[in-house]
C-alpha positions in Angstrom: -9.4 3.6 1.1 -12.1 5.6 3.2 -9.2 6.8 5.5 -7.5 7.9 3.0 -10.6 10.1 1.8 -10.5 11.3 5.5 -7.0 12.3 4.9 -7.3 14.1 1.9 -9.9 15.8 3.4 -8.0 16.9 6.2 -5.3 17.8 4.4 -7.7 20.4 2.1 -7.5 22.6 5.9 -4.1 21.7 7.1 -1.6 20.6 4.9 0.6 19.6 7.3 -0.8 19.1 10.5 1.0 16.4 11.9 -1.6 14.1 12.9 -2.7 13.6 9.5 0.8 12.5 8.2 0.6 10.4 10.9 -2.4 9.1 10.2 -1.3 8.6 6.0 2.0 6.9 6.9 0.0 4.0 8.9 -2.9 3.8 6.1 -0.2 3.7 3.2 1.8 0.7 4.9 -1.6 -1.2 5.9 -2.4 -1.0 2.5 1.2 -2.1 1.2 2.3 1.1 -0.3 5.7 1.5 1.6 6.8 4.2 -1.6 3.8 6.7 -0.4 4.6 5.8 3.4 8.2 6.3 3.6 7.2 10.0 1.5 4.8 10.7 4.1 7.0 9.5 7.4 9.9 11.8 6.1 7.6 14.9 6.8 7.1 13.7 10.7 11.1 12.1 10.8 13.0 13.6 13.5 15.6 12.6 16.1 12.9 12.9 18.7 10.2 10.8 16.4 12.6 8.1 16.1 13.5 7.6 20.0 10.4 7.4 20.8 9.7 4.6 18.0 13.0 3.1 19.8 12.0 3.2 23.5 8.4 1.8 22.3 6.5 5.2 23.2 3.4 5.5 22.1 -0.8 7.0 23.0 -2.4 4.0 22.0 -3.7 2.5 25.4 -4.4 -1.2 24.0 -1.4 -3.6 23.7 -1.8 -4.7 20.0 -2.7 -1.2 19.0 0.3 0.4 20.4 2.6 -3.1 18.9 0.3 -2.3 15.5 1.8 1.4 15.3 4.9 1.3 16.4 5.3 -1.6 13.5 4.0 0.3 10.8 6.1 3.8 11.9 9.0 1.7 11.9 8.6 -0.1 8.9 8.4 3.5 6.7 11.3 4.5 8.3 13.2 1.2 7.7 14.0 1.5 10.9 14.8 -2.2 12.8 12.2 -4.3 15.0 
């Protein structure tokens, strides 16, 4: 809940800075609400979003992290394993 105050808060400057959707879309599946997260991934989906999600592409340097995302970006896109 306290990154979702984070988000909000973010969101009060810049709407939609990507970033912050990003941001939304892994707090809203962490915290089981897949509704809100597939609303928020819609507003970062993209043909270029989506390879990456396929070829495993992420910034996150640690292993789990990186696994951890890639999940939960795939998961509100309903997008396979």
């Amino acid at each position: 809940d306290e990154g979702l105050k984070w988000v909000a808060e973010s969101r009060r400057v810049r709407p939609d800075f990507p970033p912050t959707i990003q941001a939304a879309v892994k707090l809203y599946v962490g915290l089981g609400q897949l509704d809100r997260a597939r609303a928020e991934a819609e507003r970062i989906r993209s043909p270029q979003f989506e390879e990456r999600l396929r070829k495993g592409l992420s910034t996150r340097r640690h292993p789990e992290h990186r696994e951890r995302e890639l999940r939960f970006y795939r998961i509100a896109l309903g997008l396979p394993e």
